[in-house]
GUFIKOL-13240 format. One record per atom (N, C-alpha, C, O, CB): residue number from 1; residue in one letter; atom name; y, z negated, x. Coordinates in steps of 0.1 Angstrom, whole numbers. Glycine has a CB too. Layout:
<atoms>
+------+------+------+-------+-------+-------+
! resi ! resn ! name !    c2 !    c3 !    c1 !
+------+------+------+-------+-------+-------+
!  NUM !    a !   CA !     Y !     Z !     X !
...
+------+------+------+-------+-------+-------+
</atoms>
This chain:
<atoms>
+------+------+------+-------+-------+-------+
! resi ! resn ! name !    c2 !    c3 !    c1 !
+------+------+------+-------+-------+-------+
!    1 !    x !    N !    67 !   132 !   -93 !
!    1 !    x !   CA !    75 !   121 !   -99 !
!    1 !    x !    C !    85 !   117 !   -88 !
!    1 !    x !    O !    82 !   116 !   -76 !
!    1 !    x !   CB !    66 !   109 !  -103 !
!    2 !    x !    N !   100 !   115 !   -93 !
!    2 !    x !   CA !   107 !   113 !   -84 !
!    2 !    x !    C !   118 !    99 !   -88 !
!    2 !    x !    O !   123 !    95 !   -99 !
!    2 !    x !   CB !   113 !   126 !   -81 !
!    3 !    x !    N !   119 !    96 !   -78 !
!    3 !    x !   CA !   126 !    80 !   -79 !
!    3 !    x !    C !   137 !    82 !   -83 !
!    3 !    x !    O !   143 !    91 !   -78 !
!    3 !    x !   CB !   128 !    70 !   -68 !
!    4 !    x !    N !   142 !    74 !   -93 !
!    4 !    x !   CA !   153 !    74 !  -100 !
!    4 !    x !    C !   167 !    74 !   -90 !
!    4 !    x !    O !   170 !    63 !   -84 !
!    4 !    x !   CB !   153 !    63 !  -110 !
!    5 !    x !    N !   177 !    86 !   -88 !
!    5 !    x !   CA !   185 !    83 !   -82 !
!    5 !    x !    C !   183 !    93 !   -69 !
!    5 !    x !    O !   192 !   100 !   -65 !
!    5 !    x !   CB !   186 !    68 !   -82 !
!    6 !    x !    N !   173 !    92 !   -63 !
!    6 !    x !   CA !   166 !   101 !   -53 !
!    6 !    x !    C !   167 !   116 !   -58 !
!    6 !    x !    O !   161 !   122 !   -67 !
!    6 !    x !   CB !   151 !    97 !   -52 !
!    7 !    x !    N !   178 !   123 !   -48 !
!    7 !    x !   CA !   178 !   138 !   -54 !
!    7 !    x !    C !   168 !   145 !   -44 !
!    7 !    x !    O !   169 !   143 !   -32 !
!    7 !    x !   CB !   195 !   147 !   -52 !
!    8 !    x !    N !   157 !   152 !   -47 !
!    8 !    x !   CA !   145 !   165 !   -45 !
!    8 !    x !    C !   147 !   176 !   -44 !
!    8 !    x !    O !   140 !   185 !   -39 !
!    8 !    x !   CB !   135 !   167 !   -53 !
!    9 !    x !    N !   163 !   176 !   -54 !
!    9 !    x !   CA !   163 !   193 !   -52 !
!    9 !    x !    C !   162 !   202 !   -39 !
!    9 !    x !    O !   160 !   214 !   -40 !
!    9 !    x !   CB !   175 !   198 !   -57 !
!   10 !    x !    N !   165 !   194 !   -23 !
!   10 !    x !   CA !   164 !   203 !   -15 !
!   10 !    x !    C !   152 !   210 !   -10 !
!   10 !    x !    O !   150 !   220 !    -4 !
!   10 !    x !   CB !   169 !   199 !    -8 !
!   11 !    x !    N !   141 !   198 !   -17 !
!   11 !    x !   CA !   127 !   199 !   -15 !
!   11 !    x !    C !   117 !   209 !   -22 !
!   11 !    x !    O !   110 !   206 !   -32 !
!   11 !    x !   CB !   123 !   187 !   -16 !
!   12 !    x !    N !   117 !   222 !   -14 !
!   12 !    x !   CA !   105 !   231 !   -22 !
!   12 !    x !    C !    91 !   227 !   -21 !
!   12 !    x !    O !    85 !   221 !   -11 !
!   12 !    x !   CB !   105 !   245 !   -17 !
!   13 !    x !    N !    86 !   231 !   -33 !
!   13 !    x !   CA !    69 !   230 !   -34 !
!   13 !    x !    C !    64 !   235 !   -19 !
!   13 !    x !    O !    72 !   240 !   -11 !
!   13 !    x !   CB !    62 !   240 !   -47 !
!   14 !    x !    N !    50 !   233 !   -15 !
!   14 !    x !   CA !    43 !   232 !    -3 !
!   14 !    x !    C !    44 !   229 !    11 !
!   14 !    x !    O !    53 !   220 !    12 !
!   14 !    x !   CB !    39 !   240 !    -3 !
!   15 !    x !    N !    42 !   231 !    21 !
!   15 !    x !   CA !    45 !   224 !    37 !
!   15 !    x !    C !    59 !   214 !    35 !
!   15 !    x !    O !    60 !   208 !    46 !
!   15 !    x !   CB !    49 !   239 !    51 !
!   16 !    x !    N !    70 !   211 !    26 !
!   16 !    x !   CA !    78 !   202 !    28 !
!   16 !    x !    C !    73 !   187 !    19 !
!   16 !    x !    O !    75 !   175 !    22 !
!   16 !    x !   CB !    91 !   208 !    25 !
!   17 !    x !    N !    67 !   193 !    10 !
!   17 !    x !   CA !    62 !   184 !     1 !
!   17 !    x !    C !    54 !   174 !     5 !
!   17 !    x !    O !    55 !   162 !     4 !
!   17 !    x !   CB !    56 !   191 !    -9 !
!   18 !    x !    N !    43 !   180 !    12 !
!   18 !    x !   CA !    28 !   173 !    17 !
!   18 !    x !    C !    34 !   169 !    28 !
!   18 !    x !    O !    25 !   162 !    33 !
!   18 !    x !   CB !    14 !   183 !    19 !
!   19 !    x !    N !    45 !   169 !    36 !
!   19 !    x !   CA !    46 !   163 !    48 !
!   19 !    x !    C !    57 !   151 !    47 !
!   19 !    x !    O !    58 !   141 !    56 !
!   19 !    x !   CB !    49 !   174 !    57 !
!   20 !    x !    N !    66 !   152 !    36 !
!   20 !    x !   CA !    70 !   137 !    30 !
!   20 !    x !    C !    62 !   133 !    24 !
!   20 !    x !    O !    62 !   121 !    27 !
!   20 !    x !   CB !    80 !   135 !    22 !
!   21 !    x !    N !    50 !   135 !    15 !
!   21 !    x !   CA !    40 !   130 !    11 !
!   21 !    x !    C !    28 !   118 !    20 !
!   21 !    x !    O !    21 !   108 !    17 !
!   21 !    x !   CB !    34 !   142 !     6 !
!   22 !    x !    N !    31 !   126 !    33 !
!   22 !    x !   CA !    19 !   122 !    43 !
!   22 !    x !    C !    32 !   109 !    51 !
!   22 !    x !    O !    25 !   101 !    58 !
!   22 !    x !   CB !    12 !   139 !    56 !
!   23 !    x !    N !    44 !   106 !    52 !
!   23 !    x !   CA !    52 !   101 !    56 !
!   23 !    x !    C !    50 !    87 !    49 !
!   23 !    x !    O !    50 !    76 !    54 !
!   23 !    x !   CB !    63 !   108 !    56 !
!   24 !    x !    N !    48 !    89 !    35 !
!   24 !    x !   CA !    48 !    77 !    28 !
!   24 !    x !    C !    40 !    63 !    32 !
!   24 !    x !    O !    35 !    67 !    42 !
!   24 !    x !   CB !    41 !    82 !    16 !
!   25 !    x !    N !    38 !    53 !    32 !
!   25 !    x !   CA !    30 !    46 !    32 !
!   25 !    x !    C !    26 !    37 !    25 !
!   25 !    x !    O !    36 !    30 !    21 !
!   25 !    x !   CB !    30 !    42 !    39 !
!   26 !    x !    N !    16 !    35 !    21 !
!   26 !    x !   CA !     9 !    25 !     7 !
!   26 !    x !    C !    11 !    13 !    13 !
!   26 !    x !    O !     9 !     7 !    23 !
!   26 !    x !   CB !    -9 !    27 !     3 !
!   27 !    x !    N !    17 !    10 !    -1 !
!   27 !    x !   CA !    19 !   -13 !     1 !
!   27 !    x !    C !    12 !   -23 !    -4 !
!   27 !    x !    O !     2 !   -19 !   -11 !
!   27 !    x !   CB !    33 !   -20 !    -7 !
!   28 !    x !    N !    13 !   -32 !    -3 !
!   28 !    x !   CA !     0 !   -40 !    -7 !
!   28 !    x !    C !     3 !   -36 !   -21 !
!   28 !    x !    O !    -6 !   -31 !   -27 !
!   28 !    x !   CB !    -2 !   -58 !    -3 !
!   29 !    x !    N !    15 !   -37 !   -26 !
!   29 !    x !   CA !    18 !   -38 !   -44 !
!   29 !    x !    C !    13 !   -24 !   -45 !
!   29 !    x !    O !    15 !   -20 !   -56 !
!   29 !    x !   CB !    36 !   -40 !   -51 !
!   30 !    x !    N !     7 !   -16 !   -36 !
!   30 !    x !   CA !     5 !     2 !   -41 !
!   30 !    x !    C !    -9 !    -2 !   -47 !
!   30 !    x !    O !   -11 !     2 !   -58 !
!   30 !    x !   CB !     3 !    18 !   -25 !
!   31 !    x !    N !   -20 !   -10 !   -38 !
!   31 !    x !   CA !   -31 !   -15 !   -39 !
!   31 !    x !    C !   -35 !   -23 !   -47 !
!   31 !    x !    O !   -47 !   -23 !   -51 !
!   31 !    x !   CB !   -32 !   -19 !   -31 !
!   32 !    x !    N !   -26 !   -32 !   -52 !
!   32 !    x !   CA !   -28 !   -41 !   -62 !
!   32 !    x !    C !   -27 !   -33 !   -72 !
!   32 !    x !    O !   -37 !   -34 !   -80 !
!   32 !    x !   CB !   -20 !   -52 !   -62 !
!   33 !    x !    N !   -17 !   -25 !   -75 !
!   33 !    x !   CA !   -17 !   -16 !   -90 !
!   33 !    x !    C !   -25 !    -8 !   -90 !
!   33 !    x !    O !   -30 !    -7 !  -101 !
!   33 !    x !   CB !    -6 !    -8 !   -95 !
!   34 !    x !    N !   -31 !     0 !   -82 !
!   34 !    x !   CA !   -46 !    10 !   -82 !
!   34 !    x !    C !   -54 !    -1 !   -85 !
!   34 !    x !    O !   -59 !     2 !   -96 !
!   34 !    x !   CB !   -52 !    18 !   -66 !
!   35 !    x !    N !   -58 !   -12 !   -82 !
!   35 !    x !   CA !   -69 !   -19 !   -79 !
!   35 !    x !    C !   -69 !   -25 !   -93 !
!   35 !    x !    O !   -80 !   -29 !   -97 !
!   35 !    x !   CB !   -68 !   -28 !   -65 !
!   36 !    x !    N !   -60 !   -27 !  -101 !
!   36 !    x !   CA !   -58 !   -35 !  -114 !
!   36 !    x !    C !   -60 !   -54 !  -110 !
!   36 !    x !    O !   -66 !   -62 !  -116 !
!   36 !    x !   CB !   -72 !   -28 !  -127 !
!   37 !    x !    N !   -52 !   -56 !   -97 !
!   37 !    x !   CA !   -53 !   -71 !   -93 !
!   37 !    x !    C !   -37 !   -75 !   -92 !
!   37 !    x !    O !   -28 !   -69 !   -98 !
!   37 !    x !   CB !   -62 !   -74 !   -77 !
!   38 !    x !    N !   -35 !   -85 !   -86 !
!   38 !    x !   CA !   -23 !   -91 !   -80 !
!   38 !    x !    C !   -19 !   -89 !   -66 !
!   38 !    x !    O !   -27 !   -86 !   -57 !
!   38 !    x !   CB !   -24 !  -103 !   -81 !
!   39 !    x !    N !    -9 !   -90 !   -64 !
!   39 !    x !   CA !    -8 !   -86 !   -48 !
!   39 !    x !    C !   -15 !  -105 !   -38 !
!   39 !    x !    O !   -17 !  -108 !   -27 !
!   39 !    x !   CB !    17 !   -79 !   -43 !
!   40 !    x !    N !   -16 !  -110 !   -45 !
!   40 !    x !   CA !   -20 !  -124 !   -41 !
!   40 !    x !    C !   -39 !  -121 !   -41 !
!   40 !    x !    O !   -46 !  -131 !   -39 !
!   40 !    x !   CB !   -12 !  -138 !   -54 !
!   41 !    x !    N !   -43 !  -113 !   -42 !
!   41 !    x !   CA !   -56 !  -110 !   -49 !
!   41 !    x !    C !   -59 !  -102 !   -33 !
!   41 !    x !    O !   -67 !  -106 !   -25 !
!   41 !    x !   CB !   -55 !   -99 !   -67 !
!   42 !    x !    N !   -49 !   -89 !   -33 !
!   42 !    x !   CA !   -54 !   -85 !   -19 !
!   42 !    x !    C !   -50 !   -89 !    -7 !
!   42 !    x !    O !   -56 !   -87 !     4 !
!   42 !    x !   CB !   -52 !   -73 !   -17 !
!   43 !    x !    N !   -38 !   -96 !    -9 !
!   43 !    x !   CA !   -41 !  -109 !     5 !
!   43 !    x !    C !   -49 !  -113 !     7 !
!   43 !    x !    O !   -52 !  -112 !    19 !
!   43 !    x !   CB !   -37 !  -121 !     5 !
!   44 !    x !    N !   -60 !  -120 !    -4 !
!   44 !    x !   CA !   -66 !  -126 !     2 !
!   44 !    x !    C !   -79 !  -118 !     9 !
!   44 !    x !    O !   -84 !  -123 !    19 !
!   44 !    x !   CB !   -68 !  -136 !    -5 !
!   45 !    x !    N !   -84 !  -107 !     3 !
!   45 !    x !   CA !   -92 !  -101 !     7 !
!   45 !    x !    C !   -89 !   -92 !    19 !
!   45 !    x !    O !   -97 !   -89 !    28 !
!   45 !    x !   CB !   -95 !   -96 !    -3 !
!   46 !    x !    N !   -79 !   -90 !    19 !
!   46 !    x !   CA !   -73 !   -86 !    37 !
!   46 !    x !    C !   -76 !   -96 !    44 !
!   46 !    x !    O !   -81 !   -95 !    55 !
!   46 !    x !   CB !   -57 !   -84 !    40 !
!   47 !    x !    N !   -72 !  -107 !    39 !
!   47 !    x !   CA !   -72 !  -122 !    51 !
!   47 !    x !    C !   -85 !  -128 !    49 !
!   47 !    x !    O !   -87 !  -139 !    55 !
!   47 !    x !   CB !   -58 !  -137 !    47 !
!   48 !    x !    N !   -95 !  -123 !    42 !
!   48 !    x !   CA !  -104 !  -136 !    39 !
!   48 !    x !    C !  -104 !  -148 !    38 !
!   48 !    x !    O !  -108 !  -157 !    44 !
!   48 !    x !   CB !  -110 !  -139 !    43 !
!   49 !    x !    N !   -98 !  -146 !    27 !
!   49 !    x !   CA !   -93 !  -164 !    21 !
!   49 !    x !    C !   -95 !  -163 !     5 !
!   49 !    x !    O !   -96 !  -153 !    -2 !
!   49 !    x !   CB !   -73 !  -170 !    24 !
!   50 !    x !    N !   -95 !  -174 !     2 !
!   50 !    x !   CA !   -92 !  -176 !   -11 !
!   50 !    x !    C !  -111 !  -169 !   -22 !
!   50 !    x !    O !  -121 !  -162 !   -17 !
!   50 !    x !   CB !   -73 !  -166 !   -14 !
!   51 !    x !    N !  -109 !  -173 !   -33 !
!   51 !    x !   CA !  -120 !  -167 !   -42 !
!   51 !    x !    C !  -118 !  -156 !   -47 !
!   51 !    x !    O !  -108 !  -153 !   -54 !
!   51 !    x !   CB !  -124 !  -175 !   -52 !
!   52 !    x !    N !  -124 !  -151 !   -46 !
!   52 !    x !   CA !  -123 !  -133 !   -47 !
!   52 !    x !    C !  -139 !  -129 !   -51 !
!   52 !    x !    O !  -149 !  -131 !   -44 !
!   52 !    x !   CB !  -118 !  -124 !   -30 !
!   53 !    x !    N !  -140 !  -123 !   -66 !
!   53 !    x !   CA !  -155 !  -119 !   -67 !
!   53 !    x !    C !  -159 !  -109 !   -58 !
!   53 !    x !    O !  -149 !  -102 !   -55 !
!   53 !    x !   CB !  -160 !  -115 !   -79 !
!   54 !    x !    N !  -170 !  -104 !   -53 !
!   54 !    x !   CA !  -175 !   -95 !   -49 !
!   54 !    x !    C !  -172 !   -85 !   -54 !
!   54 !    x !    O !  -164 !   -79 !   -46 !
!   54 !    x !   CB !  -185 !   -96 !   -48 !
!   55 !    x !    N !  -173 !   -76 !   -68 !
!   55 !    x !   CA !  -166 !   -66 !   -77 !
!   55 !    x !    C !  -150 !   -63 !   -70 !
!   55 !    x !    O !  -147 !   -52 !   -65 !
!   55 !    x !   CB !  -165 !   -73 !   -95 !
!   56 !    x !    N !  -144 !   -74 !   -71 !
!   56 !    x !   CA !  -127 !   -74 !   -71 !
!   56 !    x !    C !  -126 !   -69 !   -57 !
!   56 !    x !    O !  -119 !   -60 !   -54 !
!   56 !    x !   CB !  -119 !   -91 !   -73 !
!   57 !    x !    N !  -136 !   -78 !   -47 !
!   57 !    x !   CA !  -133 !   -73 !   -34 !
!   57 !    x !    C !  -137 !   -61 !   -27 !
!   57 !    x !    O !  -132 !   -59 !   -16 !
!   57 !    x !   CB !  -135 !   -81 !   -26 !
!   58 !    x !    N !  -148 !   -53 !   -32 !
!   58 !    x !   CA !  -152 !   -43 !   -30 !
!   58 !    x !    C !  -144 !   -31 !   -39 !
!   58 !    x !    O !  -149 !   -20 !   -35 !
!   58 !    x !   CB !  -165 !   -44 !   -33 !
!   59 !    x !    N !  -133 !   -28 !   -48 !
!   59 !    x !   CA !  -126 !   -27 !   -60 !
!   59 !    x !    C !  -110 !   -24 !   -48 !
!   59 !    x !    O !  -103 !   -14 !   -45 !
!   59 !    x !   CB !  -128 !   -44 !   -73 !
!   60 !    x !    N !  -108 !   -37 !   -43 !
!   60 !    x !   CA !   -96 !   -35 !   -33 !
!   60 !    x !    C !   -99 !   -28 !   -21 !
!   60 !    x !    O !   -91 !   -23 !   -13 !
!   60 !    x !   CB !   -89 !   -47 !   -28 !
!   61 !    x !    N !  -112 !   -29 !   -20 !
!   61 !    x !   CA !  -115 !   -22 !    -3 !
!   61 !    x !    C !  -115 !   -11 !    -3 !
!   61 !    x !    O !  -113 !    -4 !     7 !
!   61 !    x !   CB !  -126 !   -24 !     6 !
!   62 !    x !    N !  -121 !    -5 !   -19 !
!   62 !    x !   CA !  -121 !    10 !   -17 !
!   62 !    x !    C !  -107 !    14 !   -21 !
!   62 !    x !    O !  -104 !    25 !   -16 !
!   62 !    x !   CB !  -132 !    18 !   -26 !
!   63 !    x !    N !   -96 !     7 !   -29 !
!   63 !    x !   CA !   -86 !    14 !   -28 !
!   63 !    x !    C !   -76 !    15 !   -17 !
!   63 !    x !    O !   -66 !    22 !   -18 !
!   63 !    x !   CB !   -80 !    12 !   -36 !
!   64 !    x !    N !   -79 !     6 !    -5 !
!   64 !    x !   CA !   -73 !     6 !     8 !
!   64 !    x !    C !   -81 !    17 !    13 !
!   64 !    x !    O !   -75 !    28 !    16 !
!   64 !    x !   CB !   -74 !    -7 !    16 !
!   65 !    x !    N !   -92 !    16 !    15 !
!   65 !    x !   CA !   -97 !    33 !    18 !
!   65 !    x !    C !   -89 !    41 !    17 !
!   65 !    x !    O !   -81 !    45 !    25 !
!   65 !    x !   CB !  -106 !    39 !    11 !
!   66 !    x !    N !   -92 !    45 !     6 !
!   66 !    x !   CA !   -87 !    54 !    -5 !
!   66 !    x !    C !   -72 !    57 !    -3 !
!   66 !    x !    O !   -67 !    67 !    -7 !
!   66 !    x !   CB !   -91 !    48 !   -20 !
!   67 !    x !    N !   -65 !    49 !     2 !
!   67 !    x !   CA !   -49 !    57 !     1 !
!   67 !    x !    C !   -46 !    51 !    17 !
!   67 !    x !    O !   -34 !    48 !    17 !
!   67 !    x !   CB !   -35 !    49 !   -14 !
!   68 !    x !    N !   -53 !    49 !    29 !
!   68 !    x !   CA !   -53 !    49 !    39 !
!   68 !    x !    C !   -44 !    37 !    44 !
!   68 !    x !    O !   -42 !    38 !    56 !
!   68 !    x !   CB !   -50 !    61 !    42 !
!   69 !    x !    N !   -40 !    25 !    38 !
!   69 !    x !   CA !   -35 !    13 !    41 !
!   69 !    x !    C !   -36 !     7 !    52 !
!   69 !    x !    O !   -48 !     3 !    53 !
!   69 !    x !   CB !   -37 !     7 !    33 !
!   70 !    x !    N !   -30 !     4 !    60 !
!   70 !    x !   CA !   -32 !    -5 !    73 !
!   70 !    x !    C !   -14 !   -12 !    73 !
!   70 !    x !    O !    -3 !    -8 !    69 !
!   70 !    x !   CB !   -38 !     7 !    92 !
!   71 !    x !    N !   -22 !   -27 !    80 !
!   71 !    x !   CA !   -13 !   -36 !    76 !
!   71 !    x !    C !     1 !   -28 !    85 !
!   71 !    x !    O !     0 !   -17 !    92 !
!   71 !    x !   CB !   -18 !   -54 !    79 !
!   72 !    x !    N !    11 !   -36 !    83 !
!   72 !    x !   CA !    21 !   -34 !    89 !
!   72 !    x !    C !    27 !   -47 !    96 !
!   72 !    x !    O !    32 !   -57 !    91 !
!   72 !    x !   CB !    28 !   -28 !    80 !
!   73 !    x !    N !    26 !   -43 !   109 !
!   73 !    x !   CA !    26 !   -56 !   119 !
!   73 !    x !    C !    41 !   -61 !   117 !
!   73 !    x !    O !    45 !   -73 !   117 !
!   73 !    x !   CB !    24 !   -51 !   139 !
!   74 !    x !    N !    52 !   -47 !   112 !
!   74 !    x !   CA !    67 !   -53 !   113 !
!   74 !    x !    C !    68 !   -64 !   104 !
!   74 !    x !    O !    76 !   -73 !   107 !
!   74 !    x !   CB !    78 !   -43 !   109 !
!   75 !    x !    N !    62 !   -64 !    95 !
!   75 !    x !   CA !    66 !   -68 !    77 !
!   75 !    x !    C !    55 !   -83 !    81 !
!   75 !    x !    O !    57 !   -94 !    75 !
!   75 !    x !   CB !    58 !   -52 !    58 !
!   76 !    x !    N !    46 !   -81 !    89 !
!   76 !    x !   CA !    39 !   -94 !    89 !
!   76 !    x !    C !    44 !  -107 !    95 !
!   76 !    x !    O !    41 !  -118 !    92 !
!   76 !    x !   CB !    27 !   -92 !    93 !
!   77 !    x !    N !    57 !   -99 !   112 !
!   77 !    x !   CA !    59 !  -108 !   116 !
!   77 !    x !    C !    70 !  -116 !   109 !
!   77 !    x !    O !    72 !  -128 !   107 !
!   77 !    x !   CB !    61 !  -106 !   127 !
!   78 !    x !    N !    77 !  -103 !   103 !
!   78 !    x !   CA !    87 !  -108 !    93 !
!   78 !    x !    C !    86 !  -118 !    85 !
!   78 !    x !    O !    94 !  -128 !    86 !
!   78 !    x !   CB !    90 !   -99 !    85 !
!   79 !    x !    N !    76 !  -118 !    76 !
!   79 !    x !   CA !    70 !  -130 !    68 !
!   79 !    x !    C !    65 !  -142 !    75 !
!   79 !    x !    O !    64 !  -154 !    70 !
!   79 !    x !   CB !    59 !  -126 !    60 !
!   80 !    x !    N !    61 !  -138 !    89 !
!   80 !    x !   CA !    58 !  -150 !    94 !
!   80 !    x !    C !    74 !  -158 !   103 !
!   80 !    x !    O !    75 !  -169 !   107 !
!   80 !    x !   CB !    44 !  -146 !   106 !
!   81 !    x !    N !    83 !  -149 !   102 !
!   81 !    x !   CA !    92 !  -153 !   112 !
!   81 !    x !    C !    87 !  -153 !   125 !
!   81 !    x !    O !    89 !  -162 !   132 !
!   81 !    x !   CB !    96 !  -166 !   109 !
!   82 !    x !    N !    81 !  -141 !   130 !
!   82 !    x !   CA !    80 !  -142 !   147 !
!   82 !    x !    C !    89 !  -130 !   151 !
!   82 !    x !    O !    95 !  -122 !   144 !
!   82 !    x !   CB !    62 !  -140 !   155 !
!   83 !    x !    N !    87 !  -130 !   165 !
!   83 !    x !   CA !   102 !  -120 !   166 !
!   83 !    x !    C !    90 !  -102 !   164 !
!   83 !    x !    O !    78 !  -102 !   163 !
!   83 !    x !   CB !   114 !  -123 !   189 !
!   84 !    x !    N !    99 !   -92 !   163 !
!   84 !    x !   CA !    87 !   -80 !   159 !
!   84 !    x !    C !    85 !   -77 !   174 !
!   84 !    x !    O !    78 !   -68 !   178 !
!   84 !    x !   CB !    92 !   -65 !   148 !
+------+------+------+-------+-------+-------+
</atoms>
């Protein structure tokens, strides 16, 4: 599947494919739509906050597993306003 606007044609099937593939990185919204939650849903379960059933939070943890997610310090200071 390719993003609208995004030309692929230079990109052949195998070793170029899987190594933009591996470049990618999963976002909380990657997590929240695997997970069938809100992205306010795995905040809180990243942060431990907020009510979150056990199901839901075991549900997001394996899809952070699962697509290898770790926060991103740039985007956190960003939101916090500290310098990166």
């Amino acid at each position: 599947m390719s993003s609208p606007g995004w030309d692929h044609s230079h990109l052949k099937e195998g070793a170029a494919t899987s190594k933009l593939q591996k470049s990618v990185r999963a976002t909380i919204r990657d997590i929240a739509e695997f997970s069938g939650v809100s992205t306010a849903t795995v905040s809180n379960v990243v942060n431990k906050k907020g009510k979150v059933s056990r199901a839901t939070g075991d549900r997001v943890k394996a899809a952070i597993r699962r697509m290898r997610w770790k926060p991103n310090k740039n985007a956190r200071n960003l939101a916090r306003n500290e310098p990166i």
